[in-house]
Backbone as CSV, one residue per row, in Angstrom:
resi,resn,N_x,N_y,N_z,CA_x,CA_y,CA_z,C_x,C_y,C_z
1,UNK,209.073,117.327,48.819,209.011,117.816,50.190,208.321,116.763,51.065
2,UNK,209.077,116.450,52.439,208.269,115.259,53.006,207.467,115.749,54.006
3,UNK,205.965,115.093,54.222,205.106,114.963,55.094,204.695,114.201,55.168
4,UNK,204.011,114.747,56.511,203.821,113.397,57.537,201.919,113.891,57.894
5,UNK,201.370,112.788,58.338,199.825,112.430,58.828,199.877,112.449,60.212
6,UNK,199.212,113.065,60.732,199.662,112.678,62.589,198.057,112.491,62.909
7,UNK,197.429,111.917,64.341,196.467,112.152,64.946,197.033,112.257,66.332
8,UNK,196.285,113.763,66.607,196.834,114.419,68.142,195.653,114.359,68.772
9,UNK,196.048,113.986,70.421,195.063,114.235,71.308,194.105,112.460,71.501
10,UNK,194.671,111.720,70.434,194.136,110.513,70.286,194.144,109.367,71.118
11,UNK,193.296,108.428,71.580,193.979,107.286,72.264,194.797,106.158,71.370
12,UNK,193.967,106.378,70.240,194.431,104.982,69.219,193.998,105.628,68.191
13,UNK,194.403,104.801,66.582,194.654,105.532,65.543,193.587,105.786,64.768
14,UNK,193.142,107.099,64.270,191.529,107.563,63.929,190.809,107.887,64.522
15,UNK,191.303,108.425,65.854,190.560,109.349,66.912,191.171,110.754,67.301
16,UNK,191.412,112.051,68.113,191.639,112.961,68.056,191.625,113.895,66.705
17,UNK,192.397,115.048,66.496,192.694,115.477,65.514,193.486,115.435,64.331
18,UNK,193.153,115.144,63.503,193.645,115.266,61.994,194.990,116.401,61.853
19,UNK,195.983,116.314,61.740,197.176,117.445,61.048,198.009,116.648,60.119
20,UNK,198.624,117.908,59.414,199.917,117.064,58.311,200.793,118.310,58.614
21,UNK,201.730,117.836,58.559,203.130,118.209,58.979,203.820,118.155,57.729
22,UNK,204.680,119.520,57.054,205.386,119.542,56.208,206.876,119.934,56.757
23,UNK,208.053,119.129,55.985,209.168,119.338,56.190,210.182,119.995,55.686
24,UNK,209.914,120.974,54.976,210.700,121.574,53.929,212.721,121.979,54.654
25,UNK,212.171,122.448,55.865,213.254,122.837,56.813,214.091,123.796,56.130
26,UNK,213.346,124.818,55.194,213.546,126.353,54.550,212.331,126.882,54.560
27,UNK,212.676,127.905,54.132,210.913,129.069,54.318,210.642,128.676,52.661
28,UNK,209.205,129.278,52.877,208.621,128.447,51.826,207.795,129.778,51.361
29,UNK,207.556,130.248,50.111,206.511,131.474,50.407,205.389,131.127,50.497
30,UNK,204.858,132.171,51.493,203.258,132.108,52.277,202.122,131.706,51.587
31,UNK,201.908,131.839,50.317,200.856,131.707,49.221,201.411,130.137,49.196
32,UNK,202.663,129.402,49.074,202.436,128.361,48.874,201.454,127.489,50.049
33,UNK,202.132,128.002,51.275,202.168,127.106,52.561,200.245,127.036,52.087
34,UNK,199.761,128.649,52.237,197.911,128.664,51.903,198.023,127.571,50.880
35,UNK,198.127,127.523,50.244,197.549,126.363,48.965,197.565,125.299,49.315
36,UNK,198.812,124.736,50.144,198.772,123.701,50.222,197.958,123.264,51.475
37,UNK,197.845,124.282,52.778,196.695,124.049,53.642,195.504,124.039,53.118
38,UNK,194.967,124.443,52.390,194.083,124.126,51.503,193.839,123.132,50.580
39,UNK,194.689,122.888,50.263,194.805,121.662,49.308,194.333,120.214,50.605
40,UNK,195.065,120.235,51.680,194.694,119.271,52.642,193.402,118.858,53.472
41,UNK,193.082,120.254,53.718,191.923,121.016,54.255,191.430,120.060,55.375
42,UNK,192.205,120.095,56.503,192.584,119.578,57.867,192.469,120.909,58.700
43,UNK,191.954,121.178,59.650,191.703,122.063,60.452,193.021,123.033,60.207
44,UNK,194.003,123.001,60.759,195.657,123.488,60.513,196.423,122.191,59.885
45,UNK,197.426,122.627,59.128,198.574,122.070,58.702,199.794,122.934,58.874
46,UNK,200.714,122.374,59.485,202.328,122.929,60.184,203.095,123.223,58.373
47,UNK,204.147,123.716,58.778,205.511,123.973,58.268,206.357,124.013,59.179
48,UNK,207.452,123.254,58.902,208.905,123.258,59.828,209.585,124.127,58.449
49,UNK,209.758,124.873,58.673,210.551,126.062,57.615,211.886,126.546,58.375
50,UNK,212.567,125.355,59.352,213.982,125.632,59.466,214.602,124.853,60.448
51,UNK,215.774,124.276,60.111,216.696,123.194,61.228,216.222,124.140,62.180
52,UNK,216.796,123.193,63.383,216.901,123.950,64.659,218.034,124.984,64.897
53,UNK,217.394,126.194,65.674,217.819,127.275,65.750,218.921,127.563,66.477
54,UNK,219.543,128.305,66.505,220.642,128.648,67.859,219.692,128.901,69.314
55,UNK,218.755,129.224,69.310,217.704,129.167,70.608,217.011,128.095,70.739
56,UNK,217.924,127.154,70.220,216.902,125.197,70.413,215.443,124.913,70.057
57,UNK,215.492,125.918,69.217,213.806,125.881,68.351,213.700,125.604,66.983
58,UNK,212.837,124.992,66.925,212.950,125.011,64.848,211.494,125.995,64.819
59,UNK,211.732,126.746,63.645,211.145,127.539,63.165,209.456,127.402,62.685
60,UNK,208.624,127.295,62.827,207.373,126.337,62.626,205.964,127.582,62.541
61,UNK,205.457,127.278,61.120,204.100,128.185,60.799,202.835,127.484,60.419
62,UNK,202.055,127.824,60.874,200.407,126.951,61.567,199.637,127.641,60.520
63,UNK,198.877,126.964,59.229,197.992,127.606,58.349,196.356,126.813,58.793
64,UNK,195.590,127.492,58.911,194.065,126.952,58.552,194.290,126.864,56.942
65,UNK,193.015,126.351,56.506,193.368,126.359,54.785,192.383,127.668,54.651
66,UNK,192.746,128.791,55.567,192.100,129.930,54.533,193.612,131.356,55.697
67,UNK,193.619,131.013,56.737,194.823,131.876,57.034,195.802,131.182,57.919
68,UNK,196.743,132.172,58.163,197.422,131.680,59.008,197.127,132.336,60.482
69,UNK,197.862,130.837,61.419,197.458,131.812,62.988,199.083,131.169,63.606
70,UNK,198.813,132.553,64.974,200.250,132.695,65.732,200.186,131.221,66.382
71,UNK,199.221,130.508,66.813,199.199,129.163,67.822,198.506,128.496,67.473
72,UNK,198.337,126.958,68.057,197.402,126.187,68.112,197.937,125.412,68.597
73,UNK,196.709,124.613,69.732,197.086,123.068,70.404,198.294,122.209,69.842
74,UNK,197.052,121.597,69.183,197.050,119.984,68.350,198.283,119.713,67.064
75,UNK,198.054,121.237,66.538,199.315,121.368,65.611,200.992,121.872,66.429
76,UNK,201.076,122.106,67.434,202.010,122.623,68.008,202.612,121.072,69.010
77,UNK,201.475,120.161,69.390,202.186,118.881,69.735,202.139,117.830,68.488
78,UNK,201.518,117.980,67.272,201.681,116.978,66.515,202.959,117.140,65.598
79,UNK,203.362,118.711,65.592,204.437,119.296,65.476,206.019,118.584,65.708
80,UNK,205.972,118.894,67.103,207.223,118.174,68.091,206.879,116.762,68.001
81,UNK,205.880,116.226,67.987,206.123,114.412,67.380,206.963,114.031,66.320
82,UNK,206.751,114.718,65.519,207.724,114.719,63.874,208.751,115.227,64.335
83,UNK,209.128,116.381,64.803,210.595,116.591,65.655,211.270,115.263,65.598
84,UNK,210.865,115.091,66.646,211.427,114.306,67.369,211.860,112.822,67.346
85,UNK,210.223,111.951,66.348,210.576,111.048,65.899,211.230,110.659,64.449
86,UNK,211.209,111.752,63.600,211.515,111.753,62.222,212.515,112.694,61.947
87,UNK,213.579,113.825,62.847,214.333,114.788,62.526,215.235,114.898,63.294
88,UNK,215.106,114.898,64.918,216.542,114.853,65.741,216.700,113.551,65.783
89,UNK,218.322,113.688,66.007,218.857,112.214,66.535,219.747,111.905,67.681
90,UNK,219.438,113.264,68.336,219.772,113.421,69.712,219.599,112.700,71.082
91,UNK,217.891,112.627,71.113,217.117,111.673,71.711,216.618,112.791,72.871
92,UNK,216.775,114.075,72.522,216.220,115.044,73.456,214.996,114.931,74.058
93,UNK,214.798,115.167,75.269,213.502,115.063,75.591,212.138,116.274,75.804
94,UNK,212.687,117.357,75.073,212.451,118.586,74.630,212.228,118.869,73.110
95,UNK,210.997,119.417,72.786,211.772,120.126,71.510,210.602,121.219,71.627
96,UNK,211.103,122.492,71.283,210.999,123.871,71.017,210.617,124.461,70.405
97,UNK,209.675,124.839,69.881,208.760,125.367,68.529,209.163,127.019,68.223
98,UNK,209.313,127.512,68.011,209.286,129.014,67.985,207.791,129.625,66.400
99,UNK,207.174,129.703,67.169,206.053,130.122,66.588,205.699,131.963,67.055
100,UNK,204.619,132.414,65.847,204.082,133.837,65.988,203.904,134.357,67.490
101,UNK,203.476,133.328,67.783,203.010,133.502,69.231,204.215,133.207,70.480
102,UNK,205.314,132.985,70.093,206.260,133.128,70.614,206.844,131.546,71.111
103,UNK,207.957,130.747,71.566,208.686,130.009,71.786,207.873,129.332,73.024
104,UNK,207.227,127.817,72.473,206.690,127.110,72.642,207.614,125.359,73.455
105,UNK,207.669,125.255,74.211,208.378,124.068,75.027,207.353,123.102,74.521
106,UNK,207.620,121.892,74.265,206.912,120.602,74.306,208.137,119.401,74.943
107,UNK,207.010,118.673,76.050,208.225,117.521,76.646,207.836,116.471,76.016
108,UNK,208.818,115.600,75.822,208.162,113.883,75.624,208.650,113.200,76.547
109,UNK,207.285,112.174,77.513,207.501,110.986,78.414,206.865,110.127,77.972
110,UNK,208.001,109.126,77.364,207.273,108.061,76.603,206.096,108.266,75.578
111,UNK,204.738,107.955,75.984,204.058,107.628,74.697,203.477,109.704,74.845
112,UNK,203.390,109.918,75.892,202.548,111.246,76.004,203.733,112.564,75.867
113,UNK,203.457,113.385,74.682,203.613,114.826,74.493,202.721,115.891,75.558
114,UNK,203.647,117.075,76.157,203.094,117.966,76.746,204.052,119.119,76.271
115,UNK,202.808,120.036,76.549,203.510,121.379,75.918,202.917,122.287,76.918
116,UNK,204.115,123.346,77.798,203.216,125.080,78.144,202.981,125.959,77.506
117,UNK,201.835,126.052,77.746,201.001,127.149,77.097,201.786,128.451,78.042
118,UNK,201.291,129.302,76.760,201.553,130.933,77.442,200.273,131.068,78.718
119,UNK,200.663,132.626,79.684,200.157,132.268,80.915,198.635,133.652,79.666
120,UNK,197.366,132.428,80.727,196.060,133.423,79.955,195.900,134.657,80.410
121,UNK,195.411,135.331,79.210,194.954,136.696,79.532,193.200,136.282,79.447
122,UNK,192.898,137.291,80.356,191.652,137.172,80.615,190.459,138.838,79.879
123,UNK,189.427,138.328,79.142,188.696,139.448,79.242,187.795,139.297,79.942
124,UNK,186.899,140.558,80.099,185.502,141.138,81.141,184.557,140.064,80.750
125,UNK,184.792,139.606,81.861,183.081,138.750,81.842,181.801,139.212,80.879
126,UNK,180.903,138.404,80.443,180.125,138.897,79.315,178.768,138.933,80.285
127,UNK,178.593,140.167,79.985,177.513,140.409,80.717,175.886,139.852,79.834
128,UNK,175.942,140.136,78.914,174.727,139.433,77.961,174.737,138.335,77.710
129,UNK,174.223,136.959,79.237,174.057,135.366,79.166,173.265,135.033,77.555
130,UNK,172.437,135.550,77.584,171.367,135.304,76.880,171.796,135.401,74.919
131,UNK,172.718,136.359,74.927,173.390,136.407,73.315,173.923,134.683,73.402
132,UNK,174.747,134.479,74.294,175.050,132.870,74.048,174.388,131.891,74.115
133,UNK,173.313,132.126,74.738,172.166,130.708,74.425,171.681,131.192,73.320
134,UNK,171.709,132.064,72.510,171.262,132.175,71.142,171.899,131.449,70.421
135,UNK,173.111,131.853,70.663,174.295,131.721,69.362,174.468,130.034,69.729
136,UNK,174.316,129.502,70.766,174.513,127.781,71.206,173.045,127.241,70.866
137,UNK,171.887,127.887,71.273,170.425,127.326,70.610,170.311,126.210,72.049
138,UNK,170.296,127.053,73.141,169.818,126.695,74.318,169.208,127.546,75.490
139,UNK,168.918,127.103,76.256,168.191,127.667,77.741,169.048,128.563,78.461
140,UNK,168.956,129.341,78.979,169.386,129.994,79.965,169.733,129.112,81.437
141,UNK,168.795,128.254,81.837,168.572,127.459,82.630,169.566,126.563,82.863
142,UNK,170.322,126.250,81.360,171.252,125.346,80.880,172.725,125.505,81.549
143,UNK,172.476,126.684,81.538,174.371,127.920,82.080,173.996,127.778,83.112
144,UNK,175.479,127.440,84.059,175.938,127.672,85.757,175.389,128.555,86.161
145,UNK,174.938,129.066,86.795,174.334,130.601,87.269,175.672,131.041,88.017
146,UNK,176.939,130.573,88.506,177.655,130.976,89.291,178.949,131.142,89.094
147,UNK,179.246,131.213,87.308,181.046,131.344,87.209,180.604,131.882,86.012
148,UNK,181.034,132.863,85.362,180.783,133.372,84.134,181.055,133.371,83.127
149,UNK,180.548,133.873,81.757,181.133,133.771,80.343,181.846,134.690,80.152
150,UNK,183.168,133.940,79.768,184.434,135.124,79.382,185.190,134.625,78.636
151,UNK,186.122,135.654,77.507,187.185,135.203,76.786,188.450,135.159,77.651
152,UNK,188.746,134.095,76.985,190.325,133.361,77.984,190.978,133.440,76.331
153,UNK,192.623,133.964,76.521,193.503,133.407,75.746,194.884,133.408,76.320
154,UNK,195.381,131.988,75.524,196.621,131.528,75.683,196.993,131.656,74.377
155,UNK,196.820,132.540,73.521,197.421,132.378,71.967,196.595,132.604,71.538
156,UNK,195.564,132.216,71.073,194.051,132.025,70.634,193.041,132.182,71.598
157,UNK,192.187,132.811,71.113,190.679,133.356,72.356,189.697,132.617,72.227
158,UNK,189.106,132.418,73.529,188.135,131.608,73.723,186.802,132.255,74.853
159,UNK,185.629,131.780,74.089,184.547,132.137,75.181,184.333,131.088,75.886
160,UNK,184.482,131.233,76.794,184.102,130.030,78.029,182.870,129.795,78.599
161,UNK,182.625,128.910,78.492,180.786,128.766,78.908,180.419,127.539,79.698
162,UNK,180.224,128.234,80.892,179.892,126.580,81.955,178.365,126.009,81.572
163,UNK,178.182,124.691,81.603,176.774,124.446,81.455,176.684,123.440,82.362
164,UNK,175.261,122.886,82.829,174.775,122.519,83.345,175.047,120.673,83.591
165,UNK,174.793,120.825,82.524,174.835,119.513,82.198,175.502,118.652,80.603
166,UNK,175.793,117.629,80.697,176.037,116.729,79.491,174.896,116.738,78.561
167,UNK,173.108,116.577,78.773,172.625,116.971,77.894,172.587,118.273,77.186
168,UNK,172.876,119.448,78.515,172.509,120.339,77.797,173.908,120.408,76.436
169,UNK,175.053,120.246,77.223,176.311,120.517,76.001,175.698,119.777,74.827
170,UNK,175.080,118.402,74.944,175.089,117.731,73.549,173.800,118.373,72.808
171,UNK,173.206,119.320,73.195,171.729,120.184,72.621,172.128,121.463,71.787
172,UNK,173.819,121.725,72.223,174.433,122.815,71.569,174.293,122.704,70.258
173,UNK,173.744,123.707,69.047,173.969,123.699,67.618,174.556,125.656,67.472
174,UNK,175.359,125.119,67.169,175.952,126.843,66.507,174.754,128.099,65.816
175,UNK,173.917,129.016,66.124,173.087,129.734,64.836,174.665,130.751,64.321
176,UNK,174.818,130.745,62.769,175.806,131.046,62.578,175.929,132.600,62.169
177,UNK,174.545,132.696,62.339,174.663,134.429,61.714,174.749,135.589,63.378
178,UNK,174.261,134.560,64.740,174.223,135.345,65.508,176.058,134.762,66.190
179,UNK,176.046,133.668,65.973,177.930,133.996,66.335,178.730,134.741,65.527
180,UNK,178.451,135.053,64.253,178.947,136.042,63.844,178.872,137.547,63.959
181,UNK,177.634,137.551,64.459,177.361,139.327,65.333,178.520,139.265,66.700
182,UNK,178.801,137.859,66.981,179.780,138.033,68.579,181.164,138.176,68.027
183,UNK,181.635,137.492,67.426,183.098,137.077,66.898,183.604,138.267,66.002
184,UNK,182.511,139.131,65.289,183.088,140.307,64.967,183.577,141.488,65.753
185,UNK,183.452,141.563,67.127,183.717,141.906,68.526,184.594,141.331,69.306
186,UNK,184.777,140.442,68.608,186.184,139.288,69.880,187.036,138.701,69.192
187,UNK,187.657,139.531,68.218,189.076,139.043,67.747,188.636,137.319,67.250
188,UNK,187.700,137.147,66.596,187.717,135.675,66.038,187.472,134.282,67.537
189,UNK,187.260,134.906,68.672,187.134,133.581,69.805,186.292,132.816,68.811
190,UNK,187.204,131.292,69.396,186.078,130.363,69.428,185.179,130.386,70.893
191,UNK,184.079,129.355,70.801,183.306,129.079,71.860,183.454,127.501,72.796
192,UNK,184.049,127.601,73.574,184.090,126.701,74.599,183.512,126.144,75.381
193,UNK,181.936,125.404,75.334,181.280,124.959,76.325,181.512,123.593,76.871
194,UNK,181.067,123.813,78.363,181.913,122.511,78.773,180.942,122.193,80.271
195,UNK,181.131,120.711,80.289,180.555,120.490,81.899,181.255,119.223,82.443
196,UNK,180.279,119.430,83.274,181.456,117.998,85.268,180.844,117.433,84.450
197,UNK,179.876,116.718,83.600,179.455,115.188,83.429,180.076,115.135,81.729
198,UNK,180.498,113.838,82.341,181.066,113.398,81.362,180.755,111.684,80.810
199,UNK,180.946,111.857,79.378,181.053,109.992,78.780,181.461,108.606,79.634
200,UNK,182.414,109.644,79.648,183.684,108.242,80.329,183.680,108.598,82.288
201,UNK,183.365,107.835,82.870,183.380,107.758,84.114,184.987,108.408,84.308
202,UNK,185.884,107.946,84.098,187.188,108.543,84.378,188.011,109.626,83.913
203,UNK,187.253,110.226,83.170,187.278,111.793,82.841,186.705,112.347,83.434
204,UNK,187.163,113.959,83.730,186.398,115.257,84.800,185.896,115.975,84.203
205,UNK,186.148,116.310,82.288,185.206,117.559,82.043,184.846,117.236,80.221
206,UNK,184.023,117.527,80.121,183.308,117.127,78.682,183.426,118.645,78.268
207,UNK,184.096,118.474,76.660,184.432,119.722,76.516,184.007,119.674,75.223
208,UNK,183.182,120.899,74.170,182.642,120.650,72.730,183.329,121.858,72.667
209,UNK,184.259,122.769,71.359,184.800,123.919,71.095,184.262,124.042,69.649
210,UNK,183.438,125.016,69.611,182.940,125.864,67.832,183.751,126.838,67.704
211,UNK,184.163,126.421,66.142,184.922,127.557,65.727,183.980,128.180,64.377
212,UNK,184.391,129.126,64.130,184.150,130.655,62.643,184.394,129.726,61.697
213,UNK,184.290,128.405,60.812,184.399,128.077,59.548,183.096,127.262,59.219
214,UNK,182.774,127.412,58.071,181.457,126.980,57.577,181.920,125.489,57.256
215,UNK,183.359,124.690,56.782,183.518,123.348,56.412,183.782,122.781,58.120
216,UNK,184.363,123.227,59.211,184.390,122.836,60.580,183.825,123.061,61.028
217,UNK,182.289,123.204,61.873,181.698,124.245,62.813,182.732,123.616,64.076
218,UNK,182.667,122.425,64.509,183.306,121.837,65.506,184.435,121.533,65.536
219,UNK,185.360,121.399,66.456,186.864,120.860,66.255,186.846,119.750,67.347
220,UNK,187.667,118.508,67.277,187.510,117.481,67.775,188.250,117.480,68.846
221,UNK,189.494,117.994,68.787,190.307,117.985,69.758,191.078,119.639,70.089
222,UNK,191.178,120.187,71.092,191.415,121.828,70.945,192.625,121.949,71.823
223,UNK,193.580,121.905,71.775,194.910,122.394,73.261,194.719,123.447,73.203
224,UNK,194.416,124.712,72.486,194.634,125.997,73.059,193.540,126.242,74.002
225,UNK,191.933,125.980,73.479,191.040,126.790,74.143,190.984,125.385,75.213
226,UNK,191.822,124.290,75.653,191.637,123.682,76.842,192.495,124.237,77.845
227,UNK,193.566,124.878,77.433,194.776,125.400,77.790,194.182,126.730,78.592
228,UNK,192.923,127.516,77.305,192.504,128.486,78.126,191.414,128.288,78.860
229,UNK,190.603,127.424,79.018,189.557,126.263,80.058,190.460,126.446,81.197
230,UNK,191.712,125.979,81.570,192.743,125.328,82.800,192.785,127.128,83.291
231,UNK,192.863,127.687,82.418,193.596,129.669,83.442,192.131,129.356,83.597
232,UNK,190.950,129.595,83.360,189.414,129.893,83.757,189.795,128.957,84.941
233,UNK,189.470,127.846,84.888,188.679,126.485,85.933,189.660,127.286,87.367
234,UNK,191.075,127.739,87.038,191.924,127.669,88.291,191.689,129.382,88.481
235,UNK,191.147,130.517,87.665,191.219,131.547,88.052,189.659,131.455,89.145
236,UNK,188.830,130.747,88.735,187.724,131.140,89.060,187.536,129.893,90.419
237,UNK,188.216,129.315,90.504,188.793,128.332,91.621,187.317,127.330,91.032
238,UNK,186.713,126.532,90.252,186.060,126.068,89.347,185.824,124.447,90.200
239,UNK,186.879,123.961,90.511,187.050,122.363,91.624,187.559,122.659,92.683
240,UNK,187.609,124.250,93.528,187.870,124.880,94.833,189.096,124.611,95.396
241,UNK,190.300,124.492,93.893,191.604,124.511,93.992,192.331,125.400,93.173
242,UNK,193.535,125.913,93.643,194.603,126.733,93.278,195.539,126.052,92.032
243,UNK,195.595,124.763,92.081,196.072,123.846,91.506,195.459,122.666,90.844
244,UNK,195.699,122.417,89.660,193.880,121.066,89.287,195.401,120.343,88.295
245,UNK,194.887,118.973,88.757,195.489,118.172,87.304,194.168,116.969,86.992
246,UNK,193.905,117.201,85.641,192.298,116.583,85.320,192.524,116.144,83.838
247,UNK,191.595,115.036,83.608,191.577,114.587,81.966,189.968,115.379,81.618
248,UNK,190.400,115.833,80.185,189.028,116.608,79.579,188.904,115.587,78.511
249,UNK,187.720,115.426,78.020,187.005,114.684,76.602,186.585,115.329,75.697
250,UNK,186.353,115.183,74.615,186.396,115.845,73.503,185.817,114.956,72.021
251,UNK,185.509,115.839,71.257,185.337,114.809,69.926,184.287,113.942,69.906
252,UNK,183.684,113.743,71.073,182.655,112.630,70.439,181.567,113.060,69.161
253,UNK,181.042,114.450,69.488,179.721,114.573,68.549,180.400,114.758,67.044
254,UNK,182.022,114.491,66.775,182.608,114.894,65.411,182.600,113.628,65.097
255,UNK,182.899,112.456,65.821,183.340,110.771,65.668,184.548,110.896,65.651
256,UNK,185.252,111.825,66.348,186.887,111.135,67.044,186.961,111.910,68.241
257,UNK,186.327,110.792,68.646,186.908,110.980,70.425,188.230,111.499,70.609
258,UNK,188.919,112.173,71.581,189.872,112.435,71.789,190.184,112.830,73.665
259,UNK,191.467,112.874,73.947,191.539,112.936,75.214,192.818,113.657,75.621
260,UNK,192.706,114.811,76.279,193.583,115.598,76.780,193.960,116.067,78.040
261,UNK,195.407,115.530,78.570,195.252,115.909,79.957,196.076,116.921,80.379
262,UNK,195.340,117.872,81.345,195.673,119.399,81.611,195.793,119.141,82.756
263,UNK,197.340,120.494,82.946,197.383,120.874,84.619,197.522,122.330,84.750
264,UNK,197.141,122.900,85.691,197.254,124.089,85.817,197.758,124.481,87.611
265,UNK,198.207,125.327,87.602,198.518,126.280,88.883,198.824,127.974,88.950
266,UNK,197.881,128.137,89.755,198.578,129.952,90.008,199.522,129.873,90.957
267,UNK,200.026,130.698,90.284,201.186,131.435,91.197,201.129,132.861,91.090
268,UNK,201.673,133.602,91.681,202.080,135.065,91.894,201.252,135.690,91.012
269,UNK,201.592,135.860,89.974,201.071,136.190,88.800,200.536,136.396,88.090
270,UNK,200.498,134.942,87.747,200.219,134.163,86.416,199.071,132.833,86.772
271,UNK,199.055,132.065,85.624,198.383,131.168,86.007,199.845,129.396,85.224
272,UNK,200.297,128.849,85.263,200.907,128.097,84.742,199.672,126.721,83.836
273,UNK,200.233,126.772,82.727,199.014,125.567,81.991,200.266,125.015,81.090
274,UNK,199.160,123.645,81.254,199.603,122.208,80.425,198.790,121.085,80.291
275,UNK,199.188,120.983,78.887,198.273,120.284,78.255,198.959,119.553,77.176
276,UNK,198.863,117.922,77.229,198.848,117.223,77.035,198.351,115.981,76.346
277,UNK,199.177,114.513,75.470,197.848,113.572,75.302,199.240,113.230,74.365
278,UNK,198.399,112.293,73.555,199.164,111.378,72.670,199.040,111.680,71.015
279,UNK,199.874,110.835,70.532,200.109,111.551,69.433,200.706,110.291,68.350
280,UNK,199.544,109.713,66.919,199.875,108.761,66.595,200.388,108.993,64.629
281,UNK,200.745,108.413,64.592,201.330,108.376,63.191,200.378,107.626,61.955
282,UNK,200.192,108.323,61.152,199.248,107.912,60.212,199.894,107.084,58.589
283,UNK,200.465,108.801,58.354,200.952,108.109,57.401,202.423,109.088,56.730
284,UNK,203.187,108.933,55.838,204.076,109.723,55.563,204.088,109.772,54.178
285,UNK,204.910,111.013,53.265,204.784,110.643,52.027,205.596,112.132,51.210
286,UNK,205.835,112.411,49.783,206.396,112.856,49.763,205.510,114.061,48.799
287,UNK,205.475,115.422,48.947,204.774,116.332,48.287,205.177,116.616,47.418
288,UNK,204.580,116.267,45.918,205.161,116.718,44.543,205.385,118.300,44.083
C-alpha cells in the first residue's frame, strides 16, 4: 500500500505539521486504519479509501492514533497535495475530499493549497475567565478584558482565548487535570490562545492550540481551530472588519514553525473561512 510523508502549513521542509497519507483507494477496515495511525503516531494520518467519486470527491478518513475524527486542517490539505500531485492526471485545480464532516473543496495556486472550511457554529461565551487561566497557568490580567472565551467550530471545537500579549501566550503551560474537568463538558475542544504580537514582523496573529493527548499537549500547525479563530476574529469584528485576510504563526514553542494564511467574510448568514499555506513532500514509500 503506498504512502506518502507530507509537511503542511510549512514554509520549507521540517517545519509545519507532520502527516502520512495512505493510498489504498479501497476501504480498509477501521481497526486496521487505528493500527496503523498508531503505528505512525503523527498527530492524524489520512486514508484515501476510494478513486474519485461521481460527486468529484475521493473518499478520505482522518485517524489520531487513538480515534478517528470527522475533520481536520492540516490532514485535509496535506490530503489534496497527494491528490493531486501523485493520483490525478487531469491537472484540476480542485480536488474534493468528502469526509465525516461532510464535502470539503481544496484549491491549488501554484505552490499554496486552500481549502473552505464549513461556516462556524458558535457556543455561549464562557462565563468562568478564571477556570482558563487555571487550565493555561496564567493571570487574569493576561486575557483581553473585551472579546470573550468561547467555543467556535468548523468541524472540530475550539475555545478561543484572546490574550494580552506574546509573553503572556509563551507563559501558557496546559494543568492537565483541570483541562480535563473543561473538555469533559465541551465535546473534546481544543484550546486556542492567541495574540496581535507576533515573532515575525509580517505576520498579524501568534497562535499556540492545546489539544486532550498526553504524547501532543501542543499541535504545531492547526487549520481547523484557525479556521474557527477567522468565524471568532470576524464575528466579534476583532480588526473592526466584516472581512479580514491575515497570516497567523504557529509552531514555534513545538520547533516547527509554521504559517497559515486565512480569510474570512460575513455574509447574510454565515461567516465564509479559508485557510491556507503550503504543503511539502517528505518522503514516499510502500506499506508492508
Amino acid at each position: 500500500m503506498r504512502y506518502y510523508i507530507v509537511d503542511v502549513f510549512a514554509e520549507q521542509r521540517y517545519q509545519g505539521n507532520q502527516l502520512a497519507v495512505f493510498a489504498p483507494l479501497a476501504p480498509l477496515p477501521e481497526e486496521t486504519m487505528q493500527q496503523i495511525a498508531k503505528e505512525i503516531n503523527y498527530h492524524e494520518t489520512t486514508f484515501i479509501v476510494s478513486p474519485k467519486q461521481p460527486d468529484g470527491g475521493y473518499d478520505v478518513r482522518i485517524f489520531t492514533p487513538d480515534t478517528e475524527v470527522p475533520f481536520a486542517g492540516h490532514p485535509t490539505l496535506g490530503t489534496a497535495y497527494i491528490i493531486h500531485h501523485m493520483l490525478e492526471q487531469d491537472g484540476e485545480t480542485t480536488v474534493r475530499l468528502n469526509l465525516e464532516a461532510g464535502q470539503i473543496p481544496v484549491t491549488i495556486d501554484g505552490e499554496r493549497l486552500t481549502m473552505r472550511q464549513n461556516p462556524p457554529v458558535f457556543g455561549e461565551p464562557l462565563d468562568d475567565r478564571e477556570q482558563l487561566c487555571r487550565i493555561l497557568q496564567i493571570e487574569p490580567d493576561d486575557m483581553e478584558p473585551d472579546y470573550p472565551i468561547q467555543v467556535v467550530s468548523t468541524g472540530l471545537p475550539s475555545y478561543i482565548v484572546p490574550l494580552r500579549s506574546l509573553d503572556a501566550l509563551n507563559r501558557c503551560r496546559i494543568a492537565p487535570e483541570a483541562y480535563q474537568r473543561l473538555i469533559d463538558t465541551a465535546d473534546k475542544a481544543n484550546i486556542l490562545a492567541f495574540s496581535r504580537e507576533t515573532i515575525r514582523p509580517d505576520n498579524d496573529i501568534h497562535v499556540r492550540v492545546f489539544v486532550d493527548d498526553p504524547g501532543f499537549a501542543e499541535d504545531p500547525a492547526t487549520g481547523s481551530a484557525n479556521g474557527n479563530l477567522a468565524g471568532y476574529l470576524v464575528a466579534h469584528r476583532y480588526f473592526g472588519e466584516q472581512r479580514l485576510s491575515y497570516r497567523a504563526e504557529q509552531g514555534y514553542r513545538t520547533g516547527r514553525p509554521s504559517l497559515l494564511h486565512v480569510e474570512a467574510e460575513q455574509q447574510e448568514e454565515a461567516v465564509d473561512i479559508f485557510v491556507g499555506g503550503q504543503v511539502f513532500l517528505q518522503a514516499r514509500g510502500e506499506w508492508l
